[in-house]
N, C-alpha and C positions, 0 to 999 in steps of 0.2 A: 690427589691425596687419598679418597677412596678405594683405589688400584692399590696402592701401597698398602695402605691397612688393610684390605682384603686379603693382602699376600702376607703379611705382619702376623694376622690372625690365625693363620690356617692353625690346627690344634693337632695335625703329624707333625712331629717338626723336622722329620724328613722331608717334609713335601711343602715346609715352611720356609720363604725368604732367607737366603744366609743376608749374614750383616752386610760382606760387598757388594751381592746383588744389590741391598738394599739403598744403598750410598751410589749406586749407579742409577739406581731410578730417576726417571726425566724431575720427579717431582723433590729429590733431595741433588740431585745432581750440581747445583750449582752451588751447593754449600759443603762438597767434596774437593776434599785436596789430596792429594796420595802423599805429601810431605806432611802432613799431619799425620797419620797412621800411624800408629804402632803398633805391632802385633807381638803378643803374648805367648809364649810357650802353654799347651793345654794343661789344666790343670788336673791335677793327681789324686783322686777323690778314695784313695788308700786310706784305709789304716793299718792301723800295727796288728792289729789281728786277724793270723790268717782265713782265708774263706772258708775252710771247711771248718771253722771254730766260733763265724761270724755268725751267731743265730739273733732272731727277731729281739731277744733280748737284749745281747751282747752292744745293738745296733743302738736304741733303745739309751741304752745307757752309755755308751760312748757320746752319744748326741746329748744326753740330760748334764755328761762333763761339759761339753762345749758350751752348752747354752750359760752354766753356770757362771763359765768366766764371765760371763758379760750381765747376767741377772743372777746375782748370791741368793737373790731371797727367791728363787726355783727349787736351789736345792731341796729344802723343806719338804716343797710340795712332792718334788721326786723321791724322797722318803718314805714321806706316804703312802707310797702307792710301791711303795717294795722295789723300787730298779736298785740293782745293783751296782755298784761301782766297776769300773770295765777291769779292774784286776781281777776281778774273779772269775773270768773269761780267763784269763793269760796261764801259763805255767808258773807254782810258784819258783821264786827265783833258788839256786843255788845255797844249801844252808851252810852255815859257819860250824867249824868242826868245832868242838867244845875243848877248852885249855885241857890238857892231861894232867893228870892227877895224882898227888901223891899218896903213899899207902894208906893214909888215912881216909883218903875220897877228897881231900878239898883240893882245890885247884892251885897248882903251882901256881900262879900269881896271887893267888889271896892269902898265900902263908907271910 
């Protein structure tokens, strides 16, 4: 058991136990089944904004969204302290051409 954690522990985690190793160890060995396993496609630790647009802020507050789905009353705090919502990071989007007008200025739909 020691051996294991010794190897669990290491703090490169290149140089740290993968999980199979770890489930082939003498000391987990017998509570390994290979019909249990499931393995996972890796996961995609993207986001929507690109890297050269991703500054320590943008970061920051992409993470201050996440947290909020699941604690609303952070938001607050994250106000406080000035993080921006991660739109402000983005381009704005595409604007709406405005109704044209007639000779008056007001907008054909509003006559």
């Amino acid at each position: 058991a020691m051996d294991l954690l010794a190897h669990m522990l290491v703090f490169n985690p290149a140089k740290r136990i993968s999980v199979l190793d770890a489930l082939h160890h003498p000391y987990l060995e017998a509570f390994y089944d290979a019909a249990d396993l499931v393995l996972s496609p890796p996961f995609d630790f993207g986001f929507d904004i690109p890297d050269d647009k991703l500054t320590r802020e943008a970061l920051v507050s992409l993470l201050m969204e996440d947290i909020s789905t699941f604690h609303p009353e952070v938001v607050d705090v994250g106000q406080e302290h000035g993080y921006l919502p991660p739109s402000a990071f983005l381009p704005p989007p595409p604007s709406k051409s405005p109704p044209p007008a007639n000779r008056s200025g007001t907008a054909i739909n509003e006559a």
